[in-house]
N, C-alpha and C positions, 0 to 999 in steps of 0.2 A: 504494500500500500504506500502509495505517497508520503514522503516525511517518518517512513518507520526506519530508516535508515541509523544506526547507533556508534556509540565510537564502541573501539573494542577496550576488551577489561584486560590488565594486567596479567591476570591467570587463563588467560583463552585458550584450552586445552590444544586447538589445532596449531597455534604458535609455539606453544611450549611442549608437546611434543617433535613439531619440527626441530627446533632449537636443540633440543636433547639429542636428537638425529643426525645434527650437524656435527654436533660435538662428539659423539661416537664415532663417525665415518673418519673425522678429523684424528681424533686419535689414534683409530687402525693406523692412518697412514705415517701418523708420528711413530710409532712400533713399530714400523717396517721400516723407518731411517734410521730408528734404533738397530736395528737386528741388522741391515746394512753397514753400519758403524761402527760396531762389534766385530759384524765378518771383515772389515778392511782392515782392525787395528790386529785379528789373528793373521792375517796375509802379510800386512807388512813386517810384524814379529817375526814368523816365519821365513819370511825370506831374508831377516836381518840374521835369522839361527846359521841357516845355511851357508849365507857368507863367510861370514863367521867361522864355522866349521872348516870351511874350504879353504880361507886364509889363515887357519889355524891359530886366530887370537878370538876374540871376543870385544865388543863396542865397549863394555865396561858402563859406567853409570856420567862418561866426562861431561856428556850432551855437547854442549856447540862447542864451537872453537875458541870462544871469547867469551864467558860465564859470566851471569848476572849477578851479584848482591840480592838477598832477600827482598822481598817487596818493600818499600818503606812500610810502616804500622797505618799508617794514620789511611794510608792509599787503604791497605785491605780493610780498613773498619769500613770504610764508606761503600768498597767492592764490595763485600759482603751483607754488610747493610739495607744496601740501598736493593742489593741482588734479594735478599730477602723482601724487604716493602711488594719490589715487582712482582713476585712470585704470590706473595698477598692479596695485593690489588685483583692479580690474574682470577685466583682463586675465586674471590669475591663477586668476577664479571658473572661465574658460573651461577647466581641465582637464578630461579626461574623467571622471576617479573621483571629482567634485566632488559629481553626486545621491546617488552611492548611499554615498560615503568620508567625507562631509564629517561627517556624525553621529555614527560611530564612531572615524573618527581626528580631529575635533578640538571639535566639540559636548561630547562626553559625557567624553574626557579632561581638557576646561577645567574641568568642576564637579567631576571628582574629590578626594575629600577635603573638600568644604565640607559645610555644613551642610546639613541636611535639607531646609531652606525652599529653599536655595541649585538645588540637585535639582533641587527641584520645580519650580520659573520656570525651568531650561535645557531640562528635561523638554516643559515646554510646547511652548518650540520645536521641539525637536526633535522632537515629535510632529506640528507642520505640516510641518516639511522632510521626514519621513519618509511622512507621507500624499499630498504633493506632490511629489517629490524633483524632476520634470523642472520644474514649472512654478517651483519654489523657486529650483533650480541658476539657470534664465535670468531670472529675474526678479534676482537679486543680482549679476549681471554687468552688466544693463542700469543700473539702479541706481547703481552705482560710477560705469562709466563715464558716465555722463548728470552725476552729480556735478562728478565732476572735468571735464568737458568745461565744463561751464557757469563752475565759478569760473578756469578758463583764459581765455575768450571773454566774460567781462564783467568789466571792469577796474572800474568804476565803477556808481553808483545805485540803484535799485530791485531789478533782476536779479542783480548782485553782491550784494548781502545776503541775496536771498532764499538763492543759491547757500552761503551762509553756514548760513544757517539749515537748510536740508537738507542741510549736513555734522551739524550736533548733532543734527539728526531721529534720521537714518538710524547715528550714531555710537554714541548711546544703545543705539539696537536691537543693535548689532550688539556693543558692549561687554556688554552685560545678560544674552542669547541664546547669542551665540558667543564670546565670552570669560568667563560667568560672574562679573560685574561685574570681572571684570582680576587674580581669583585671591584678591580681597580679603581674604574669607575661607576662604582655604584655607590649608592650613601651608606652610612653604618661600617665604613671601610675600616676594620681594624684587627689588628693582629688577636684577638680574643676569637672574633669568628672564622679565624683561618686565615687572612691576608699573610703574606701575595696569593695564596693560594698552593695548597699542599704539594702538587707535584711540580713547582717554580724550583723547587728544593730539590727536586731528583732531577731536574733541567741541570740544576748548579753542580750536584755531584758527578754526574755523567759529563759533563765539560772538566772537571776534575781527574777524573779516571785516564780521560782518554790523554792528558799532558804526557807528553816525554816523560822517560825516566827523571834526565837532569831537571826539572823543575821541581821535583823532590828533597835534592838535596841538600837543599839551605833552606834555615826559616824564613827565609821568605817569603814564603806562600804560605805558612802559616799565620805570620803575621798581615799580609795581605786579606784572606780569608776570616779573621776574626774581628780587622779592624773594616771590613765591609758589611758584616753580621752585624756588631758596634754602632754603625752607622744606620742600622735600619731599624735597630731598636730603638735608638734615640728619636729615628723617626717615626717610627711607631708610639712613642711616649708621647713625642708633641701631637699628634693625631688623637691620640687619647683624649688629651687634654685641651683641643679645641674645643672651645665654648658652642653651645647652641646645636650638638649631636646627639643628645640626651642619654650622654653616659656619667656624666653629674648628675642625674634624679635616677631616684629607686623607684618608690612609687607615691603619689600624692594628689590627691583629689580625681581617684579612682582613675588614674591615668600613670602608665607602667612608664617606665625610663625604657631605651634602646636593649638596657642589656639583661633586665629582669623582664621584658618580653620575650627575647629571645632565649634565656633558659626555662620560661614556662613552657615556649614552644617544645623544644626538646626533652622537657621531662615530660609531655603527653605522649612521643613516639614511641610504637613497638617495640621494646625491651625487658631485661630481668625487672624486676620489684625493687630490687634492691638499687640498683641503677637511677631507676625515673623516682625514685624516694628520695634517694641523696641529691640528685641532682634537682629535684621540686624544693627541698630543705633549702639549700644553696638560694632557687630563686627568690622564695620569700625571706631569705636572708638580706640579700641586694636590696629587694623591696625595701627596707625598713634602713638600712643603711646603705644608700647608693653613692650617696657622696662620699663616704668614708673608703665602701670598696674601690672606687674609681680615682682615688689620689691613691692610695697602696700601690694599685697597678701602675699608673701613672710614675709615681717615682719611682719603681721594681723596675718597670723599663727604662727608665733615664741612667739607674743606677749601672746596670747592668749594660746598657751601649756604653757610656766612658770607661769602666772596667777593661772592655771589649778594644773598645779603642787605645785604650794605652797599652797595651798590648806584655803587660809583665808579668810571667808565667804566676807568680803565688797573686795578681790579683784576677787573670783570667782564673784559674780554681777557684775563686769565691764567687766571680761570674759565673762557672757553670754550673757551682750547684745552686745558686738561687735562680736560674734559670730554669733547671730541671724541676725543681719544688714551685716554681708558679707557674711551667711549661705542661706539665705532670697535673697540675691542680685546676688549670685552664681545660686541657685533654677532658678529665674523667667532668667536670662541672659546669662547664660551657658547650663545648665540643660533645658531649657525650659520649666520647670512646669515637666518635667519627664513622664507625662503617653499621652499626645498627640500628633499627628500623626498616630492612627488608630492601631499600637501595642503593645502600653505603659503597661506595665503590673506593673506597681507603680509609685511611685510618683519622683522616684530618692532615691538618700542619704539626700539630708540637711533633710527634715524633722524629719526621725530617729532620724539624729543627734543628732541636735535640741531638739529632746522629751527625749532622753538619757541624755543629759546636764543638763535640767532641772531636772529631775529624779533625779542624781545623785548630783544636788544643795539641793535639798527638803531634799533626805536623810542624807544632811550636816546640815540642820540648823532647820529642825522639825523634832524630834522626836517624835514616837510614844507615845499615854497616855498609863500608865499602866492599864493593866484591874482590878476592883476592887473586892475584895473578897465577895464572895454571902453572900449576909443577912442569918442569922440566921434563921429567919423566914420563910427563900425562900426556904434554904436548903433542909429541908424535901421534900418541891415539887418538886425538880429538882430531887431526888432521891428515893421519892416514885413508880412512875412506872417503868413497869417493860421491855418496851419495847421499845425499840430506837421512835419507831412512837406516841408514849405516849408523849414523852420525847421532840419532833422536834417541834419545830413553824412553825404555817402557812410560815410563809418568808423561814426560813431555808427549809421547804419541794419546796415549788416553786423553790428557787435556785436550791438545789438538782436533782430536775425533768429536768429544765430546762438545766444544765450541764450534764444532762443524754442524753437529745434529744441533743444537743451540737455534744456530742462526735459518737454520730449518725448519724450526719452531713459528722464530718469528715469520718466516716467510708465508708458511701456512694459514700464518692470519693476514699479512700484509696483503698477500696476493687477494685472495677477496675483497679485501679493504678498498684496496686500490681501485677494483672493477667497478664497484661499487660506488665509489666516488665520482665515475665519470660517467653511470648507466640513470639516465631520467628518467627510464620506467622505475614500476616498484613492482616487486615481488607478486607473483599472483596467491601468494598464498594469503595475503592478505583479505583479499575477496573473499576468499576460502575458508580463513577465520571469522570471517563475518557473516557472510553469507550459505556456507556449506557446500562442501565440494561437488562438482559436475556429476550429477545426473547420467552415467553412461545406458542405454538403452539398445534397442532395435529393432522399432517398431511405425510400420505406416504411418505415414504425417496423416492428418485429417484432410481431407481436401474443401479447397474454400475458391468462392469465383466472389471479387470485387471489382473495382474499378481505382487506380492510381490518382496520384496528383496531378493528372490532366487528364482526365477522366476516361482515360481506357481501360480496356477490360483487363483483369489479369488472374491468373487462376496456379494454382498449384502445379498444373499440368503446364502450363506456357513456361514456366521455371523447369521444368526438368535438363537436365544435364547438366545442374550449376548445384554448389552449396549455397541452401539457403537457410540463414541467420534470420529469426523470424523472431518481432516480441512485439508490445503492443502500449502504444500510447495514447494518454492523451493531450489532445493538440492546444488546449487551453489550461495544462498545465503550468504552474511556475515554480515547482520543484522540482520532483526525483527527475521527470519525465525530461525535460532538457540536455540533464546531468547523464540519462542511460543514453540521449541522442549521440549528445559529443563523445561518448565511449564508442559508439557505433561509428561515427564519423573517425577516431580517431585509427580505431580499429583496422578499418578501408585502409588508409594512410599506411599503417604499417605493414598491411600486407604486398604490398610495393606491386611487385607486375603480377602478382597472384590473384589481384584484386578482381579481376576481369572474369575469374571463376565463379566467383560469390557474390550474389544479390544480397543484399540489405535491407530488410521487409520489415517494417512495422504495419501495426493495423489499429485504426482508432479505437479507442478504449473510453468513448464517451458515447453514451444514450442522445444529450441532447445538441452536442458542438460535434460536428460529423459532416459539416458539407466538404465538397473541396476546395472552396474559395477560403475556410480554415484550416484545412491542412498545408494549403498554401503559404498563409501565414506562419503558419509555425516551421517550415522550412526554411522562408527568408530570414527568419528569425534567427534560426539556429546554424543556417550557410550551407543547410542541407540541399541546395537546389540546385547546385553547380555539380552533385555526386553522380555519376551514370547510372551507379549501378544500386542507387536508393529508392526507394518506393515505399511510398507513405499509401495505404491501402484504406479505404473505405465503401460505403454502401449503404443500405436502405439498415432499418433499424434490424429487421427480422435476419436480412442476411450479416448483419454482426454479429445478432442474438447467438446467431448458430456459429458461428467461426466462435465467438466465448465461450460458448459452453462444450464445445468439442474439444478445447485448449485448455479446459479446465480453468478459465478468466473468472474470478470473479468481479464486479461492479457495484459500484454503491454512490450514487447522488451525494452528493453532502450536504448538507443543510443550508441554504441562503446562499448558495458559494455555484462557479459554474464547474470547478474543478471536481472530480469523480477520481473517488479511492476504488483501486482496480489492481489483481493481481502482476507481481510483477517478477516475472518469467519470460525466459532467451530460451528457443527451440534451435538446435541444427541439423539442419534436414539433408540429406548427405543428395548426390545427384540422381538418385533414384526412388525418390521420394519419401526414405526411412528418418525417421527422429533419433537421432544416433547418440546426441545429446541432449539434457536440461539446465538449465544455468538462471540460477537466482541472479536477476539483478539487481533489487535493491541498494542504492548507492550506500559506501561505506564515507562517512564523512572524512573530510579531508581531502585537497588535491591526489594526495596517495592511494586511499582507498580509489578513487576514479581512475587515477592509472595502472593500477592492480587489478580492476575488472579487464580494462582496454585487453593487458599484457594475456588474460586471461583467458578471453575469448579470442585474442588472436593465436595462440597457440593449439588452441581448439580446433581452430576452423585449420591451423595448419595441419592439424594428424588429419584433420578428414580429407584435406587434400591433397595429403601425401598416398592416404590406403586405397 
């Protein structure tokens, strides 16, 4: 019927069953690069045994020619770190309500409030997650996880940085899209609610990772690093403490401050008891003393940028643990722990922070060992063979392998991502979650004799040797009816030089608006009139009576209104006259839903003109 069109729910069994399908399929194939990776790392052993054997020495443990020094410390806290977080976040993408939840509760709420441009670039996004939602959902799980898997399993080289570099890739996308650059410019901006925005932080670590060796080691980058952290606290502190943001009021004259709103909001989300308790404690805390909390944090943050900034080892240690203790206390009380309530897709900011601070401590006050020059004795063997695989250690070939299957990971989801990014249809499953999937049959159409929009005869039988797309409108519609037009029209379009097989047949679906001087209308309207192979079909009342009810149409007048609520169903009548398929069209709201039917029915109409 007209206007029954709905948006779909979060848990739409036929979404989240795909989604789950995606991710299975995906995973076989990551197993099989597994078991590939495996089999390459025993062939290269092997034929390193055999050399070996044959030259009657053995590779020994020397690995390259020229030996590295341990990782600096401060590099693998953030390696490993940050390699965890990704693996988190990954995990995270895998909720169920992540295709269809993730646009409405945290795409479209992160650019609330900003500016108009600001809109528009999340819009974007969300316009591919929303055309995409299953290949999007698994492609951003694979992604993370591949991430983080990779800078875990390469400690060192080429693959470690690269592992680097696709933390800032993929951190950019995901701070720009799905944080809204980190709320920058939106109001309420301040480091309590997450500012810059949580994964700005895994942007900074992964440009971290990926430096050169030598930029390790000297404090410099330490100091560098702590006195730019230093600097953002402080600017965060004056932020704070801008007047007229309403984080000086708690609550007063039944009107809440900015930030005892914002943890009532958070202690009403899906969570443990014990969680949304402490955390509701907390806001009616602020409530009654919001001034007092807001000059604490305020100075907690001033205190701790000049700390930061002057950069000397026993007072950054007092910096970081009063960072950790209102970083920590911010986390569990503001933030709510960041990933629950069922679309959490990280942890928040403090953590980051947090792991960056310390990072950026380590590389203050341990330096790196120097690597020591190969023994004399050793030298020959590290330079005797003659082949990189001669040459590798067991360890270094595992790493190696392992950061191969890694970036295999990521590709698995990149590669759809990408497709995806550049494909304006949307998924027809979408249709399919909304509407239920196609009807396959094969059974005699009905046969029906009308007259077109210029008033010739035209019959079932005059159609034969064509696919014909058959559904039914009405012509003094100004809802769905339009909306299944341009699917049809768009339909045509994409079937490119195939079009010329398949008529296009509607048939009026109104009792009392049925001449053709109306269906006319409603083609100029819609740009239907310029189509060859469209045909808007009508006739006397009795003979639509009978095409309705042979078609199983129902009809109904609407009250005071000229528009007529009428079933709305897509027959495809293959060229021999059979109904091969059924297709609901009821429009699914949104641009998306209407090019999800399009995509939907033209694939349709292409197996029938393929068999």
């Amino acid at each position: 019927m007209p206007g029954m069109g709905r948006a779909l729910q979060a848990n739409n069994p036929v979404i989240l069953s795909a989604f789950r399908t995606a991710l299975f399929h995906q995973f076989l194939f990551i197993l099989l690069v597994l078991f590939v990776g495996a089999v390459g790392w025993n062939v290269v052993r092997t034929v390193q045994y055999r050399r070996a054997v044959a030259a009657g020495t053995t590779t020994g443990d020397t690995g390259a020619a020229v030996p590295l020094g341990p990782e600096p410390l401060a590099r693998r806290v953030l390696r490993i770190g940050f390699g965890v977080l990704w693996l988190f976040d990954g995990l995270l993408q895998v909720q169920p309500n992540m295709p269809l939840g993730l646009t409405g509760n945290v795409l479209q709420p992160a650019a609330h409030g900003s500016p108009s441009w600001v809109q528009h670039v999340v819009n974007a996004g969300v316009g591919i997650w929303t055309r995409h939602p299953v290949q999007a959902a698994a492609s951003a799980v694979w992604i993370q996880v591949g991430i983080g898997v990779l800078l875990l399993v390469a400690p060192r080289g080429r693959w470690s940085r690269f592992a680097g570099l696709a933390s800032v890739g993929w951190g950019l996308v995901v701070w720009v899209f799905g944080e809204a650059f980190g709320g920058l410019f939106a109001p309420g901006y301040t480091l309590l609610f997450g500012a810059p925005g949580a994964v700005l932080f895994y942007v900074v670590a992964g440009a971290l990772v990926a430096l050169p060796d030598r930029a390790w080691a000297t404090r410099k980058l330490g100091r560098s690093l702590l006195a730019g952290l230093g600097g953002f606290f402080i600017a965060m502190a004056v932020l704070q403490a801008w007047p007229g943001r309403g984080f000086w009021q708690g609550t007063s004259h039944g009107r809440s401050g900015t930030l005892t709103s914002m943890v009532s909001q958070m202690a009403s989300t899906s969570q443990p008891h014990a969680i949304s308790a402490t955390v509701a404690a907390f806001g009616r805390f602020d409530g009654a003393h919001g001034w007092g909390v807001n000059l604490f944090v305020v100075v907690a943050l001033a205190v701790i940028g000049v700390l930061l900034v002057r950069g000397r080892p026993t007072e950054v240690r007092v910096a970081l643990v009063a960072a950790a203790v209102l970083g920590l206390s911010d986390w569990l009380l503001v933030e709510d722990v960041g990933f629950l309530g069922g679309t959490g897709t990280d942890p928040n900011s403090m953590l980051p922070l947090l792991l960056l601070l310390f990072g950026g401590y380590l590389a203050l006050v341990r330096l790196p060992v120097p690597a020591e020059a190969p023994a004399a004795a050793a030298a020959p063997v590290a330079t005797a063979a003659g082949s990189w695989w001669e040459r590798a250690t067991p360890g270094y070939l595992a790493r190696w392998i392992g950061a191969l299957c890694a970036f295999a990971v990521v590709l698995v989801g990149a590669a759809p991502m990408a497709a995806a990014s550049i494909n304006p249809n949307a998924d027809p499953i979408i249709a399919e979650a909304n509407d239920g999937t196609p009807n396959v049959l094969n059974a005699p159409a009905p046969p029906f004799s009308l007259v077109d929009q210029r008033g010739e005869p035209v019959s079932l039988a005059t159609l034969h040797g064509k696919i014909v797309a058959l559904t039914f409108l009405d012509p003094v519609c100004t809802t769905d009816c339009p909306v299944i037009a341009q699917e049809f029209r768009e339909a045509d379009s994409m079937l490119g030089s195939q079009r010329s097989r398949v008529d296009f047949v509607a048939v009026v679906a109104n009792p009392l608006y049925r001449s053709v001087p109306v269906v006319n209308a409603f083609d100029r309207q819609e740009s239907l009139n310029h189509i060859p192979n469209w045909l808007f079909l009508t006739g006397s009342l009795p003979e639509l009576t009978h095409v309705w009810d042979s078609y199983g149409i129902q009809t109904q007048v609407e009250p005071a209104g000229a528009m007529v609520a009428h079933g709305e169903l897509a027959y495809l009548i293959d060229a021999n006259g059979h109904t091969r398929v059924v297709l609901n069209t009821a429009p699914t709201p949104g641009a998306a839903g209407n090019s999800s039917f399009t995509v939907l029915l033209t694939t349709q109409l292409e197996h029938l003109l393929a068999s």
